[in-house]
KEKE-3310 file (N, C-alpha, C; in steps of 0.2 Angstrom, whole numbers, plus 5000, padded with zeros to 4 digits):
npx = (5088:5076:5072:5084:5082:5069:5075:5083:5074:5066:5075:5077:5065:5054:5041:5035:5032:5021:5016:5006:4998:4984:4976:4960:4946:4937:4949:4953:4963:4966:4977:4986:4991:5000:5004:5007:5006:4998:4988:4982:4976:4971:4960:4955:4948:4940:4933:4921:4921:4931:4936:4940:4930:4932:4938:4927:4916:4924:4929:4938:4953:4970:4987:4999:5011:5022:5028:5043:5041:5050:5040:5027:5021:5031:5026:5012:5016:5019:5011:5000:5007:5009:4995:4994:4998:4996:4986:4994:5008:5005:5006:5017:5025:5020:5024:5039:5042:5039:5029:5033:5025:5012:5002:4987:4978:4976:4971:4974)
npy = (4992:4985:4994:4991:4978:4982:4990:4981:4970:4976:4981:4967:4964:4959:4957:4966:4966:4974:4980:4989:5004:5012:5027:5033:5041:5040:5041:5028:5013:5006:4990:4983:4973:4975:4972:4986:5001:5012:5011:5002:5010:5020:5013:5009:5021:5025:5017:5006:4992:4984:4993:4986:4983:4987:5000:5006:5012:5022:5034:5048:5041:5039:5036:5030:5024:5012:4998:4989:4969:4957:4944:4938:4929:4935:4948:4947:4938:4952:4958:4953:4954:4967:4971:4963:4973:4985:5001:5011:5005:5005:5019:5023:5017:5021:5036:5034:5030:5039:5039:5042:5053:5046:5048:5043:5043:5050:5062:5069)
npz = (5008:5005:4992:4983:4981:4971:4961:4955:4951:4944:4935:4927:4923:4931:4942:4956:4971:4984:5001:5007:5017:5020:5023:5028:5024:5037:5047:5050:5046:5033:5027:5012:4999:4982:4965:4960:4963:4961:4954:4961:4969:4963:4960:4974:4976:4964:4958:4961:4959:4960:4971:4989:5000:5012:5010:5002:5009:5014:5007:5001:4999:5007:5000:5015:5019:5013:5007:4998:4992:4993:4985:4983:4994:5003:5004:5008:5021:5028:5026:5035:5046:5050:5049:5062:5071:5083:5083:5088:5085:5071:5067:5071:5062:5052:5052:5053:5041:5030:5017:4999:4987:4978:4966:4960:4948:4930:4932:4941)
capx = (5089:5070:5072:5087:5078:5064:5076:5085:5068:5064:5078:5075:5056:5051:5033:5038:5025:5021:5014:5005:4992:4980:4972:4953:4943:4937:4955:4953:4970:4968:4982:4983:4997:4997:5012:5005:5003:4996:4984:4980:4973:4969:4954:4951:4948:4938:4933:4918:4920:4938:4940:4940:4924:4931:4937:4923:4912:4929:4934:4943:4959:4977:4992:5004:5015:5021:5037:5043:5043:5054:5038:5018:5025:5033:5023:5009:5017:5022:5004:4999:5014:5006:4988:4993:5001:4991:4986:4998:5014:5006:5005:5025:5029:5020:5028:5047:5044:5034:5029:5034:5019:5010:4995:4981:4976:4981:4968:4976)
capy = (4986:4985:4999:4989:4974:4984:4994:4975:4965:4982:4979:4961:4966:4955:4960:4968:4966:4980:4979:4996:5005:5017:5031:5031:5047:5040:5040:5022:5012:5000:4986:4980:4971:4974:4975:4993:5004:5016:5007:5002:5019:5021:5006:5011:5029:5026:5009:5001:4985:4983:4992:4983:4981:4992:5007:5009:5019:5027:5037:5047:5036:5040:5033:5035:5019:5006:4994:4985:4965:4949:4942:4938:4927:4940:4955:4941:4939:4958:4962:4951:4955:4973:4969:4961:4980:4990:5007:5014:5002:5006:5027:5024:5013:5028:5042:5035:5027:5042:5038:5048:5052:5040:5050:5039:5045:5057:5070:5074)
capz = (5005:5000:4988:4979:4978:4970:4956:4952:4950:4938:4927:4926:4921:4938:4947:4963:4976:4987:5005:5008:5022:5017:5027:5025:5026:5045:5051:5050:5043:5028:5026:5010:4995:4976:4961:4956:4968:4957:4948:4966:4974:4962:4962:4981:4977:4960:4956:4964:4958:4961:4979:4995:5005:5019:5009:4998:5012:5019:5002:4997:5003:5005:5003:5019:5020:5006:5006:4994:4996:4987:4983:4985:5000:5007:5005:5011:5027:5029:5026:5042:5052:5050:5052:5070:5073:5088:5080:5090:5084:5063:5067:5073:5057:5045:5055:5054:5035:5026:5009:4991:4983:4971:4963:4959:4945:4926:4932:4949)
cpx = (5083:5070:5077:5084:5072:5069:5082:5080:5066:5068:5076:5068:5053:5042:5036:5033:5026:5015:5012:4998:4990:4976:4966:4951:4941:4944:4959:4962:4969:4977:4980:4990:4995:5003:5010:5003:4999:4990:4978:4973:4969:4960:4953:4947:4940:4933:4928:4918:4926:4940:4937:4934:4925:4933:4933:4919:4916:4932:4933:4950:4966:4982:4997:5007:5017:5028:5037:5046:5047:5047:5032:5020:5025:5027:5017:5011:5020:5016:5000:5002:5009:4999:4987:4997:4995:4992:4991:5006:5013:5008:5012:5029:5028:5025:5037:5048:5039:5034:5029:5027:5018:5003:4991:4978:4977:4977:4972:4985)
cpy = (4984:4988:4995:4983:4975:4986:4986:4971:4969:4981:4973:4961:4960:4960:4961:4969:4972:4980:4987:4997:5014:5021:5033:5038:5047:5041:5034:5021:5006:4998:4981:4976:4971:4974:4981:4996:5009:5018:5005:5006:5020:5019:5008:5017:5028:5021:5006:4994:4982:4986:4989:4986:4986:4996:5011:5014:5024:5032:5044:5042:5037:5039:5035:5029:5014:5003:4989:4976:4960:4949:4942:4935:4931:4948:4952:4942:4944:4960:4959:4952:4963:4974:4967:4968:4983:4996:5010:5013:5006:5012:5028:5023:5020:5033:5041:5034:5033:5040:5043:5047:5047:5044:5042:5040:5050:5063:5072:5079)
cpz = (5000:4994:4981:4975:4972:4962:4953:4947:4943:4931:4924:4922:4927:4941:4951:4967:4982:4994:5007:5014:5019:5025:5025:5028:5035:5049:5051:5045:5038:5026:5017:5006:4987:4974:4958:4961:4967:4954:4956:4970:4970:4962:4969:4980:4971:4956:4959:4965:4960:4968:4982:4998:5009:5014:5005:5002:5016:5012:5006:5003:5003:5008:5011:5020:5014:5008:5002:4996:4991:4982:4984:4992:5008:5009:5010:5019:5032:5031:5033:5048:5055:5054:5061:5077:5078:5083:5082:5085:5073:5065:5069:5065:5051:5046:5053:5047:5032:5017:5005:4991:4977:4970:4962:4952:4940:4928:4938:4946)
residu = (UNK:UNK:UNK:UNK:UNK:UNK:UNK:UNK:UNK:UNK:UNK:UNK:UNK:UNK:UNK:UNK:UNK:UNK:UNK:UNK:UNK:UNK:UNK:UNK:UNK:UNK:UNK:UNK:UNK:UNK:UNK:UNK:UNK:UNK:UNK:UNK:UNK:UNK:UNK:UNK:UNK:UNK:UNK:UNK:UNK:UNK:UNK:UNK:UNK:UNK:UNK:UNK:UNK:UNK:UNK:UNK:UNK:UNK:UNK:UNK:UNK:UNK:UNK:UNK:UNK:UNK:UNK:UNK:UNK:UNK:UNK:UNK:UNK:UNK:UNK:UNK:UNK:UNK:UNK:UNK:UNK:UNK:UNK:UNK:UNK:UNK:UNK:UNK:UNK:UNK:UNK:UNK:UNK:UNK:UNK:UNK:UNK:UNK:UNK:UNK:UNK:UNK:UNK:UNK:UNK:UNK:UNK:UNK)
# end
């Protein structure tokens, strides 16, 4: 359903918000929400001024989870929903929902 949502809002030229978890060189699991997911990874991975607090000393960082949401709202309380996830409960959610690749980047 998400997917559809996402290839409507696309035609329409809508923002489509995107609820994603990153795998950090520690193992560790960043949680996070953008409309680019691309553009995103890429700022974690590349960007000092632009990535997050916690992945700047966990690089490199790779995607392994994204869903598409309605809204900021949504994604918002998708991103919390997540966050109150036991490592265990996220490590099930990655495993049954694997994500396509999203390079980060024109050099890779």
């Amino acid at each position: 359903m998400r997917n559809n949502m996402y290839n409507n809002a696309r035609n329409q030229g809508q923002l489509m918000w995107s609820v994603y978890i990153l795998r950090c060189s520690d193992n560790s699991l960043y949680t996070g929400i953008t409309v680019d997911l691309r553009r995103r990874l890429q700022e974690h991975n590349q960007d000092d001024a632009l990535a997050a607090t916690y992945t700047l000393g966990r690089r490199p960082v790779e995607l392994v989870y994204s869903e598409f949401c309605q809204d900021r709202s949504d994604a918002s309380r998708r991103e919390a929903m997540i966050k109150r996830m036991s490592r265990r409960d996220k490590e099930i959610l990655i495993k049954t929902n694997p994500v396509k690749a999203v390079r980060s980047g024109k050099n890779e």
